[in-house]
Backbone bond lengths (Angstrom), bond angles and torsions (degrees), N, CA, C in turn:
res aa  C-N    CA-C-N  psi(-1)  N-CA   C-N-CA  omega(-1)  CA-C   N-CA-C  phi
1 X - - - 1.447 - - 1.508 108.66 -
2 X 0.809 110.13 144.72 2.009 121.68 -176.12 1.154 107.52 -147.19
3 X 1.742 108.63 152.48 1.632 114.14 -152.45 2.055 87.59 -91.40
4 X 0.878 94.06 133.92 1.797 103.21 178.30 1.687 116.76 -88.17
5 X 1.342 113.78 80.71 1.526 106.75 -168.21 1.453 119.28 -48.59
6 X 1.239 112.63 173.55 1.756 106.35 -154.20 1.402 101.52 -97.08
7 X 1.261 112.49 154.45 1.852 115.92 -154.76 2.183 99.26 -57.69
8 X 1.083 85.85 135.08 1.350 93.21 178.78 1.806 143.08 62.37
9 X 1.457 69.03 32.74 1.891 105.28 -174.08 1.004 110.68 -125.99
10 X 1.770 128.94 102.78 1.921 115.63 173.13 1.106 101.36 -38.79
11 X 1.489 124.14 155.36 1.111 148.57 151.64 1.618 107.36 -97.58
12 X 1.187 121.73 13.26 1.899 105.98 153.24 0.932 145.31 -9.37
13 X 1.640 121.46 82.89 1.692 130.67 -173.67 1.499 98.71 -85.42
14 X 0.942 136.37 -174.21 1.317 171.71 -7.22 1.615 133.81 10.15
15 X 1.750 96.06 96.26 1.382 110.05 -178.86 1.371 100.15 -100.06
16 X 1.379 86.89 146.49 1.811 101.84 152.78 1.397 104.57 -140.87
17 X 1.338 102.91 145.50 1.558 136.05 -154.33 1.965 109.77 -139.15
18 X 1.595 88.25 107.08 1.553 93.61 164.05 0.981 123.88 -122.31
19 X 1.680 102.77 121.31 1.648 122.38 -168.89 1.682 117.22 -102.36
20 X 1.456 83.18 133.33 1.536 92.93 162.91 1.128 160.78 -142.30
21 X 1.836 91.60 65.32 1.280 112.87 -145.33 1.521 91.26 -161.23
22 X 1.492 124.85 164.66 1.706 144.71 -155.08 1.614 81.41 -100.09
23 X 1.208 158.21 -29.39 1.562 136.03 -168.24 1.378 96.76 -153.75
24 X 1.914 86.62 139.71 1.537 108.24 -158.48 2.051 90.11 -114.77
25 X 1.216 125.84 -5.01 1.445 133.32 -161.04 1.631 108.42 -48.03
26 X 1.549 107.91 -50.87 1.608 111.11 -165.32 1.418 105.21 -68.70
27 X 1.466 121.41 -39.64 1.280 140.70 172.34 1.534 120.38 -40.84
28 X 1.505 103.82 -61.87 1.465 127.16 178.28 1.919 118.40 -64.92
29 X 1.275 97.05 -30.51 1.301 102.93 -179.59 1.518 107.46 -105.09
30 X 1.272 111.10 9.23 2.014 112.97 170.86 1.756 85.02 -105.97
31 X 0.889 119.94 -15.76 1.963 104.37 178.60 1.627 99.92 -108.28
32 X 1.087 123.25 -20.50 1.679 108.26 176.66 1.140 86.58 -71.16
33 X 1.585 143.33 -52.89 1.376 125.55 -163.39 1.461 106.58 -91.43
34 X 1.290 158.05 43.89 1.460 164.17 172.68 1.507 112.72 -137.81
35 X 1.423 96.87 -60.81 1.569 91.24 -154.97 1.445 99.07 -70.32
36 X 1.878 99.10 179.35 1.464 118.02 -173.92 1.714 105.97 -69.58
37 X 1.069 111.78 149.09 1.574 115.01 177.95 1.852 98.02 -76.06
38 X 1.483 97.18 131.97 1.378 115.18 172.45 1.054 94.84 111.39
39 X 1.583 139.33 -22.46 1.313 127.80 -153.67 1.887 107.75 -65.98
40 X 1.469 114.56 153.15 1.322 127.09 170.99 1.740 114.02 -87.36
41 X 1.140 110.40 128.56 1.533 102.85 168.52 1.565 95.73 -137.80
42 X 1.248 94.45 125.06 1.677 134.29 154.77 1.491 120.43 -91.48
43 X 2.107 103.76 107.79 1.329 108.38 165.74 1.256 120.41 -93.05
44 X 1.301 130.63 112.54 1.579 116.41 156.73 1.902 121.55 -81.46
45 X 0.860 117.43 102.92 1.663 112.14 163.24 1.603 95.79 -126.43
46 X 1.447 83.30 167.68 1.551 119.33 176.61 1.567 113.83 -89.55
47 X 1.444 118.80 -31.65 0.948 132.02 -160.37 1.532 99.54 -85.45
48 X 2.110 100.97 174.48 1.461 89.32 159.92 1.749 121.14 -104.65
49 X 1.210 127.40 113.24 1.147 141.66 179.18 1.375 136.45 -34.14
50 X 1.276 121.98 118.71 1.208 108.65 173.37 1.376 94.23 -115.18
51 X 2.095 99.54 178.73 1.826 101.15 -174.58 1.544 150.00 64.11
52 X 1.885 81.76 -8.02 1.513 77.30 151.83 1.384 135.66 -98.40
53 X 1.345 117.15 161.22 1.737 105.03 -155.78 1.322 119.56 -80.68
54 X 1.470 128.04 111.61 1.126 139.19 -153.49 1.959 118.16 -61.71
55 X 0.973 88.04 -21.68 1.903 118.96 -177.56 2.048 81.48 -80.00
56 X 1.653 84.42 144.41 1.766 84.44 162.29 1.502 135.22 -76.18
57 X 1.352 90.15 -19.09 1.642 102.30 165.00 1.620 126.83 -111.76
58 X 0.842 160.90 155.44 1.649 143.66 149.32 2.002 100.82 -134.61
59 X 1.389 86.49 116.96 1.748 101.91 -173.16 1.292 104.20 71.76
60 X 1.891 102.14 -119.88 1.937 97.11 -152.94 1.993 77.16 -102.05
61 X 0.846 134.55 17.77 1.978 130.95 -169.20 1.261 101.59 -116.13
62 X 1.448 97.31 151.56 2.000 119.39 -166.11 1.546 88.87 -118.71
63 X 1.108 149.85 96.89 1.503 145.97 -169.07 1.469 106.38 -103.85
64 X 1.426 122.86 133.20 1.531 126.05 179.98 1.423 96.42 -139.73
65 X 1.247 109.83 168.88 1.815 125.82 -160.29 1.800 84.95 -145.20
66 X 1.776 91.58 131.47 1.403 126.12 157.97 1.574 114.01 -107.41
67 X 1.347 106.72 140.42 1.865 90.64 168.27 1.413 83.71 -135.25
68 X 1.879 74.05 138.48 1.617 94.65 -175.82 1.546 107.07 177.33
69 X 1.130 130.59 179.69 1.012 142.95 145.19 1.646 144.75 -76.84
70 X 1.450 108.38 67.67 1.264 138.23 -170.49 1.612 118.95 -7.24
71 X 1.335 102.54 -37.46 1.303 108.93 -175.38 1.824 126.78 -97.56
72 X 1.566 92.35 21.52 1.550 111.90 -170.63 1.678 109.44 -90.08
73 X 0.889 168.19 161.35 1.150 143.59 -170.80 1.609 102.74 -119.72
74 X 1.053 111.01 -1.51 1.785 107.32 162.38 1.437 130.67 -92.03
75 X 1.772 90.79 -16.46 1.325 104.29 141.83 1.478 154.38 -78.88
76 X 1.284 85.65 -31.90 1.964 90.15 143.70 1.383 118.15 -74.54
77 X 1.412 141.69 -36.76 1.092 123.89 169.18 1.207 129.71 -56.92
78 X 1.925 115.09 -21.60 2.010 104.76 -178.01 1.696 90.26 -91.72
79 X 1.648 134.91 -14.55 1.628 103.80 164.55 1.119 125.37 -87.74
80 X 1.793 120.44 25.16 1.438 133.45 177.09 1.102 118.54 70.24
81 X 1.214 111.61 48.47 2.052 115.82 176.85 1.941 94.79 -52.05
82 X 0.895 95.93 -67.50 1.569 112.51 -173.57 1.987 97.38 -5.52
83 X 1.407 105.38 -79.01 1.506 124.11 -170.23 1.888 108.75 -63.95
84 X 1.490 96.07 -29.19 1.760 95.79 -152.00 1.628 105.28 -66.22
85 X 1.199 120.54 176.39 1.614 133.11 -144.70 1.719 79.92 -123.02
86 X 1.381 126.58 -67.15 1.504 124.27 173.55 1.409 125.18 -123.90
87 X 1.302 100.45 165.47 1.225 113.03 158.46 1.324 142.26 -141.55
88 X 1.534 111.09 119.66 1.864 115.22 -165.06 1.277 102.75 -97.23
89 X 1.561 101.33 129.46 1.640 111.28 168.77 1.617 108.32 -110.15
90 X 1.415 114.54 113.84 1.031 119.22 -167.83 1.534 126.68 -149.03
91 X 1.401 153.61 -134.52 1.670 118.16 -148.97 0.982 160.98 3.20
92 X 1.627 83.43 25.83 1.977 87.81 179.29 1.379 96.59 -110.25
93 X 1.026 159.58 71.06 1.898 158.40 160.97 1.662 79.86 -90.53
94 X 1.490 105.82 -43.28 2.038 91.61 -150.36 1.273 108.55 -89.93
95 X 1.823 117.54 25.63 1.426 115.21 173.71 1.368 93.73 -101.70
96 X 1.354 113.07 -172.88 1.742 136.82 170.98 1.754 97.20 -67.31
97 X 1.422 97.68 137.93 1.633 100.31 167.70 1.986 126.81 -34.83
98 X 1.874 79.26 -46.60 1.496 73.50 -174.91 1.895 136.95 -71.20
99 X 1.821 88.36 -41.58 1.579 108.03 157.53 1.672 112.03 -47.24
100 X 1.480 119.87 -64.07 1.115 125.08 174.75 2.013 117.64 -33.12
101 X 1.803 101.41 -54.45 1.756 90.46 171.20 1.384 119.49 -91.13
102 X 1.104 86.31 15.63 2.019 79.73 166.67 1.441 119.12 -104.48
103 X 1.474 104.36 -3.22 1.626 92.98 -175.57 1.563 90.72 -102.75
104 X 1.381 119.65 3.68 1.506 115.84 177.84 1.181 97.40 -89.80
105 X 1.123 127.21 -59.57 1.698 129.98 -178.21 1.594 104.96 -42.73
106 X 1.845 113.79 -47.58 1.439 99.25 176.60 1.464 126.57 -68.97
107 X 1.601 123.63 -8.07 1.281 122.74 -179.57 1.520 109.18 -102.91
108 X 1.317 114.89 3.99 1.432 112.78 150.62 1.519 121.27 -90.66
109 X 1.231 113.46 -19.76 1.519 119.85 170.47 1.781 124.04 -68.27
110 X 1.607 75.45 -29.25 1.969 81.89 168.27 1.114 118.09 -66.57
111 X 1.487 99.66 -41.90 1.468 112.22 -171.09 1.259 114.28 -74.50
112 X 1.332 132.42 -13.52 1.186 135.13 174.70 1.511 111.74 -80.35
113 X 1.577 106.11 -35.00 1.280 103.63 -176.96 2.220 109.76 -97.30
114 X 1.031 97.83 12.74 1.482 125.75 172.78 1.869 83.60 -78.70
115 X 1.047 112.20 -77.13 1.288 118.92 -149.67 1.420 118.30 -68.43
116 X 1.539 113.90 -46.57 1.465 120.52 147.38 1.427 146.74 -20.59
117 X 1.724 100.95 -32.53 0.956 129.59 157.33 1.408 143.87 -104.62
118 X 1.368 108.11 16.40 1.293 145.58 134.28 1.676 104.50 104.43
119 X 1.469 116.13 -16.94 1.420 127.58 -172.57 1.355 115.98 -14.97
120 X 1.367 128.25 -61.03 1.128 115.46 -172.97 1.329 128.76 -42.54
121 X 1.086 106.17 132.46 1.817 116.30 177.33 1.583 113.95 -82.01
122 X 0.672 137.74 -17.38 1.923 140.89 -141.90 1.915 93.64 -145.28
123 X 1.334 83.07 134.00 1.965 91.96 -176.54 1.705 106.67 -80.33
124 X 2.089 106.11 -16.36 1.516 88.84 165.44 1.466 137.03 -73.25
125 X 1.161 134.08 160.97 1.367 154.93 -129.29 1.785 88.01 -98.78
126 X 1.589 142.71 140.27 0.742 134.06 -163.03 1.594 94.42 -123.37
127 X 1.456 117.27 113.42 1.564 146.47 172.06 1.056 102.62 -42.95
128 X 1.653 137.58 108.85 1.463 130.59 154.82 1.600 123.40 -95.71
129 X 1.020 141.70 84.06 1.399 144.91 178.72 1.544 115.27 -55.44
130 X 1.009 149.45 114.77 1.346 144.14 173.13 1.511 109.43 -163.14
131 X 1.645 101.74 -171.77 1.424 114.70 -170.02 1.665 116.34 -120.90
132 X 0.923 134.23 131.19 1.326 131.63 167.52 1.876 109.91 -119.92
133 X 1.625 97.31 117.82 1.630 111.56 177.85 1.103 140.07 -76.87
134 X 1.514 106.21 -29.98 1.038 123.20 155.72 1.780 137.60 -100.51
135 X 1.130 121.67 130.21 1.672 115.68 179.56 1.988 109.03 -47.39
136 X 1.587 98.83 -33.01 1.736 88.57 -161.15 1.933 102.02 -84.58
137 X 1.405 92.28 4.51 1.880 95.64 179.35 1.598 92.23 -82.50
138 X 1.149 138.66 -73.03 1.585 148.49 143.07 1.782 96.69 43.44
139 X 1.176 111.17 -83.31 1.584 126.44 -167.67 1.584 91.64 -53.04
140 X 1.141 126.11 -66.13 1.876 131.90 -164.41 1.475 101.48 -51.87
141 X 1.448 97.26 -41.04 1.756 98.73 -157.87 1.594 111.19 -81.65
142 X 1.794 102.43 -21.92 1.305 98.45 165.35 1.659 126.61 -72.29
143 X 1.528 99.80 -39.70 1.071 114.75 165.12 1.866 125.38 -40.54
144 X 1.192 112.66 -44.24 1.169 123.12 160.79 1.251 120.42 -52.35
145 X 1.254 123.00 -62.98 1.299 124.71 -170.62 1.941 106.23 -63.40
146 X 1.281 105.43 -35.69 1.509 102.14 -171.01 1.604 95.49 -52.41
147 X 1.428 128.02 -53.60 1.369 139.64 -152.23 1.541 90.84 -65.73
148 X 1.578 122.20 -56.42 1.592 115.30 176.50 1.264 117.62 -33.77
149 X 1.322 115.10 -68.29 1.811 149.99 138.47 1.774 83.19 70.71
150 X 1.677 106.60 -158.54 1.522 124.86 157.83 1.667 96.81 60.37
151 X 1.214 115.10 30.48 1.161 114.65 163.30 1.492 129.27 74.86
152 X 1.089 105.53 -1.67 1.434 116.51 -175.42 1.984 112.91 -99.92
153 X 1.314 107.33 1.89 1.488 102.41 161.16 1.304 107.73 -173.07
154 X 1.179 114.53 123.65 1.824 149.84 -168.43 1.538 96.60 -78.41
155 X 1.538 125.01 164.74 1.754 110.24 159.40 1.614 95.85 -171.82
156 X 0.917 103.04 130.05 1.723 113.71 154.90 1.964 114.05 -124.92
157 X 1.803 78.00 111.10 1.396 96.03 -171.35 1.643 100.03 -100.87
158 X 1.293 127.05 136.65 1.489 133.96 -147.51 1.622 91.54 -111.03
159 X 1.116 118.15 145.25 1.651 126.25 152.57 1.669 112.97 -99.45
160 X 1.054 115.35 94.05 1.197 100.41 -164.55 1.697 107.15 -90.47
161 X 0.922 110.87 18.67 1.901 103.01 169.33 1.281 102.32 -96.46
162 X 1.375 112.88 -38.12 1.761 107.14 179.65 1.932 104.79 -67.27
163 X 1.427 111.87 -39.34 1.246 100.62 -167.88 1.084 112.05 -76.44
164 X 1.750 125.67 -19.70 1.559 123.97 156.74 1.765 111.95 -49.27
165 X 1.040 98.21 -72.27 1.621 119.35 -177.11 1.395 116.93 -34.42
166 X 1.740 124.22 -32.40 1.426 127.31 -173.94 1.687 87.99 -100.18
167 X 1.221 132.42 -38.57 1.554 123.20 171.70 1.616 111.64 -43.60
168 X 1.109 109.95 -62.50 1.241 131.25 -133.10 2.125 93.39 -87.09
169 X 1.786 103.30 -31.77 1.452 105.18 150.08 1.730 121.96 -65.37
170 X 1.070 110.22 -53.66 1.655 101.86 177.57 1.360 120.29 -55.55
171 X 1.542 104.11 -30.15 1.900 92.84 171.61 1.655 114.44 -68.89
172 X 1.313 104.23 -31.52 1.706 100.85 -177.16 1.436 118.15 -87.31
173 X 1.417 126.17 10.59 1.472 138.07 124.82 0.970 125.73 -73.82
174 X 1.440 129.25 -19.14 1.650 122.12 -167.08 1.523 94.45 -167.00
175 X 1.362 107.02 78.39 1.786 113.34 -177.95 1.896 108.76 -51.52
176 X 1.371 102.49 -38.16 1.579 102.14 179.51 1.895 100.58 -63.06
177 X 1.120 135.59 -30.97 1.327 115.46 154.94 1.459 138.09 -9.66
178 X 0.906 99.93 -42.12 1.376 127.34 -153.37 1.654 110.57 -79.54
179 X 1.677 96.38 -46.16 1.541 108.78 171.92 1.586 103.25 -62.76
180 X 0.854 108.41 -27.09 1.996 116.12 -148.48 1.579 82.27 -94.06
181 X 0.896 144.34 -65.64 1.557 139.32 -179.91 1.566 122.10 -38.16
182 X 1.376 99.20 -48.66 1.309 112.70 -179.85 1.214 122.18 -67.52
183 X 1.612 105.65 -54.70 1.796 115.49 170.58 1.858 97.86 -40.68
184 X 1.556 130.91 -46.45 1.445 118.75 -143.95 1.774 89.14 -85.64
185 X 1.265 102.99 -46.95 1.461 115.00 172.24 1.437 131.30 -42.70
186 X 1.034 119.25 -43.12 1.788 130.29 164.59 1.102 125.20 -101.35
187 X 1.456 120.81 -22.80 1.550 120.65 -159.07 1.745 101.59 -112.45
188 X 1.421 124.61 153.93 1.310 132.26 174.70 1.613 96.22 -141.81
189 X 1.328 127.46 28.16 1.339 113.82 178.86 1.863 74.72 -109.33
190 X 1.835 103.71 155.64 1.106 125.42 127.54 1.705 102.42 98.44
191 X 1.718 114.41 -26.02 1.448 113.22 175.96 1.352 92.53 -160.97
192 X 1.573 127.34 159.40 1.012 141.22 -163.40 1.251 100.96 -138.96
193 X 1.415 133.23 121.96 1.707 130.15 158.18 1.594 94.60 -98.59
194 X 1.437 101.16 127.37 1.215 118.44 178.37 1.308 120.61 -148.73
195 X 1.539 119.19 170.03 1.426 118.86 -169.04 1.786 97.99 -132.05
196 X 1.983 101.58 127.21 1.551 105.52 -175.79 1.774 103.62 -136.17
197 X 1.314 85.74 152.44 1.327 107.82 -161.73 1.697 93.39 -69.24
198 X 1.535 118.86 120.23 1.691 119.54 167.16 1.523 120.66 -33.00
199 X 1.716 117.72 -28.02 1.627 115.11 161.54 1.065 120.96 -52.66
200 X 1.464 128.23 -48.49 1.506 140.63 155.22 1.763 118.00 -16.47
201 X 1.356 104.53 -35.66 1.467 107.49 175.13 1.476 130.07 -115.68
202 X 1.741 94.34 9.16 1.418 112.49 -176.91 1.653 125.43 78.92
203 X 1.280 88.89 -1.83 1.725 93.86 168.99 1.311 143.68 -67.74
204 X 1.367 93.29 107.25 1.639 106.09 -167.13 1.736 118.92 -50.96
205 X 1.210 108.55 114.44 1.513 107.85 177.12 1.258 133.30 -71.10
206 X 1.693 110.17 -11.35 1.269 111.26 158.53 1.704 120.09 -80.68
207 X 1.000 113.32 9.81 1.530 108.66 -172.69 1.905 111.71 -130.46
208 X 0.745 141.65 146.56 1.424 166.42 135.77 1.557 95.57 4.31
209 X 1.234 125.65 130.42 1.742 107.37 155.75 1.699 94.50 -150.11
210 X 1.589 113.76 139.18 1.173 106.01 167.69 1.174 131.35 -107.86
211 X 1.324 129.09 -174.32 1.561 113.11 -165.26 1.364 119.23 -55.40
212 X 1.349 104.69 -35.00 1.184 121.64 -149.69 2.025 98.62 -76.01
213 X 1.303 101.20 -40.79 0.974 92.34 176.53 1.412 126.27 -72.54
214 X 1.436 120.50 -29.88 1.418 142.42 -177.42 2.010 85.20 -58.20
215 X 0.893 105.10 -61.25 1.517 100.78 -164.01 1.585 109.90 -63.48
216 X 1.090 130.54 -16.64 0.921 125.28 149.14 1.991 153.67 -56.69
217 X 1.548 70.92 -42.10 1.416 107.44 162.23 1.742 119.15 -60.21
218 X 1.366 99.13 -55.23 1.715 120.45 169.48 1.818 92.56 -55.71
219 X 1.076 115.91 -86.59 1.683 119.44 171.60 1.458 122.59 3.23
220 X 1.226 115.73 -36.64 1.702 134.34 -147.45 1.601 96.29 -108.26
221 X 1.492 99.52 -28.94 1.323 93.41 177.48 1.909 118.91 -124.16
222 X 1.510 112.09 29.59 1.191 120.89 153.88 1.307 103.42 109.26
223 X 1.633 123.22 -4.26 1.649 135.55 -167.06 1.387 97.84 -109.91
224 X 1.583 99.43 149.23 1.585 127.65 166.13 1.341 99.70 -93.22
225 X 1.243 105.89 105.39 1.851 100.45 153.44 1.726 118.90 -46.97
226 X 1.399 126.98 117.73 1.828 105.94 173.50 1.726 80.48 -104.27
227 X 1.181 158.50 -40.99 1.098 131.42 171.11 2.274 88.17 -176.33
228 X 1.782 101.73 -139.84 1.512 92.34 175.72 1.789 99.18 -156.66
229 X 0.831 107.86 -169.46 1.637 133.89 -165.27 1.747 103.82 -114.09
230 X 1.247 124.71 100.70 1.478 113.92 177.11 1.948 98.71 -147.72
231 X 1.594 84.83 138.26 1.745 90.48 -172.21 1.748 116.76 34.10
232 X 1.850 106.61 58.33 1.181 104.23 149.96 1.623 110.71 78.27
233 X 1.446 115.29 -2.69 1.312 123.48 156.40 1.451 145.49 -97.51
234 X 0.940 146.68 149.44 1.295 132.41 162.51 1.290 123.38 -85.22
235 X 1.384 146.73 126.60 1.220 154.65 -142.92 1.728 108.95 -130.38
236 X 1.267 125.93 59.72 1.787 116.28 -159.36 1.781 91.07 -90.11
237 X 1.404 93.97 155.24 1.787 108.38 174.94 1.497 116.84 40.87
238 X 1.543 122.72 34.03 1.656 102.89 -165.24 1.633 101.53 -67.50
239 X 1.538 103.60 171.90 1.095 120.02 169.18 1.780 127.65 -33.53
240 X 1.412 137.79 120.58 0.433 160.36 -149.36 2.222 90.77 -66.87
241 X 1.051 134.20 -64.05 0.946 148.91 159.48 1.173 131.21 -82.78
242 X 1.794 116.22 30.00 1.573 134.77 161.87 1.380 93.64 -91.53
243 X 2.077 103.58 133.83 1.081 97.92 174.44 1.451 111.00 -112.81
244 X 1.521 139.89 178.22 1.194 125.73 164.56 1.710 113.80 -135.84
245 X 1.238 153.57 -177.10 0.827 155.59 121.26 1.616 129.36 -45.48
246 X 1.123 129.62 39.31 1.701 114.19 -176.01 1.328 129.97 -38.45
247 X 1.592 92.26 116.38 2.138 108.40 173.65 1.360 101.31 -89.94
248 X 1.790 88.54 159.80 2.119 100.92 169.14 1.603 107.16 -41.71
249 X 1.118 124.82 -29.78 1.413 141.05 -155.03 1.825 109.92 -76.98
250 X 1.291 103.86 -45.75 1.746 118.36 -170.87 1.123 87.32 -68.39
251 X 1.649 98.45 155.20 1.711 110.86 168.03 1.644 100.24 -139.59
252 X 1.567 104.84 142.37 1.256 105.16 168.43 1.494 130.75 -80.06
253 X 1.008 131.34 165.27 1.511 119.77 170.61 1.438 116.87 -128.70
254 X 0.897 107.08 110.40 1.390 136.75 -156.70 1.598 109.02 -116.53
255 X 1.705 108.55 133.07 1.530 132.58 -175.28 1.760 94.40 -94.18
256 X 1.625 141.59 92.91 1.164 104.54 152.66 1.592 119.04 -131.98
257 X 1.329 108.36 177.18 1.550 105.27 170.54 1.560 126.69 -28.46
258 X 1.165 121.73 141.61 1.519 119.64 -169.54 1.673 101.21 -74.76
């Protein structure tokens, strides 16, 4: 799911990305086709790289290469942690579990000591994308983030054996799954699952609105309501006549044209 900037507004990211791993290709070509056009992406690895796109641009992304050691914190400062919108920690699936959560635990430690030291420029909340392999890393890594906390860095850290493992069950109940995952998973031509801010549909936040009407609203302007995001939940198909209050905060989730 990706946040869908609002019609006729760049959506201008600035990523930074710490890799740790010899090929950046699958990566590079899921953000030439996702991200917002204009967006910046900053690689730091240590390694020597393959896959990144040799052209200064590839699609709507401006891609530049750091070499270094990702988890240094002066190295996040020359790919501009300070300004950037996120940050993906990523090539490690193809290490050992344990190597793999320790270099996550160490790129939250930067970031802690990133933050300590007040660097950030921008009062928004800085996006951490990553992986955690093990369940008993879970407790530390939350722990970490609480201490970041105070609003200054957001994170969705992925388990990706469970999220293989619950995929990989729904296809062997429902093999046509499988197509339907993949199309949302690789493809950005033709439909968009996305997440929009309830202003987007004019919904007054002082007042009551129910699904039914919200989906209507979405309707008018070419979107499927599948439901929304409020206080940290996911909300799919509610009741047709559940109402809620919508804050700046809720997000809708919305089916639309690519």
């Amino acid at each position: 799911v990706r946040d869908t900037p609002d019609p006729g507004v760049p959506g201008v990211m600035k990523l930074v990305i710490a890799w740790f791993n010899h090929d950046l290709t699958d990566l590079a070509n899921a953000l030439a086709a996702f991200a917002p056009h204009g967006s910046l992406v900053t690689v730091i690895c240590a390694n020597k790289l393959e896959g990144l796109p040799k052209e200064e641009s590839k699609g709507p992304c401006r891609f530049r290469l750091i070499q270094g050691d990702p988890t240094k914190v002066c190295m996040l400062s020359e790919a501009g942690i300070e300004e950037a919108d996120s940050l993906i920690v990523g090539g490690i699936e193809c290490l050992d579990q344990k190597r793999a959560d320790t270099f996550m635990l160490a790129m939250l430690m930067a970031l802690q000591d990133t933050c300590r030291r007040g660097m950030r420029r921008t009062s928004k909340p800085l996006h951490v994308v990553g992986q955690i392999r093990r369940q008993e890393t879970v407790q530390v890594a939350n722990h970490l983030l609480e201490r970041l906390g105070q609003g200054q860095v957001t994170a969705e850290l992925l388990q990706p054996d469970e999220l293989v493992s619950g995929m990989m069950a729904q296809i062997a109940a429902e093999p046509n799954m499988a197509a339907l995952l993949t199309d949302f998973i690789y493809s950005s031509e033709g439909r968009d699952l996305g997440l929009r801010s309830p202003a987007d549909y004019f919904i007054d936040p002082e007042e009551p609105c129910s699904f039914e009407l919200l989906s209507e609203l979405c309707r008018l302007r070419d979107h499927t309501a599948l439901g929304y995001i409020a206080d940290g939940s996911v909300k799919l198909n509610p009741l047709a006549k559940s109402t809620r209050k919508f804050n700046k905060d809720d997000q809708v989730i919305v089916l639309s044209k690519g």
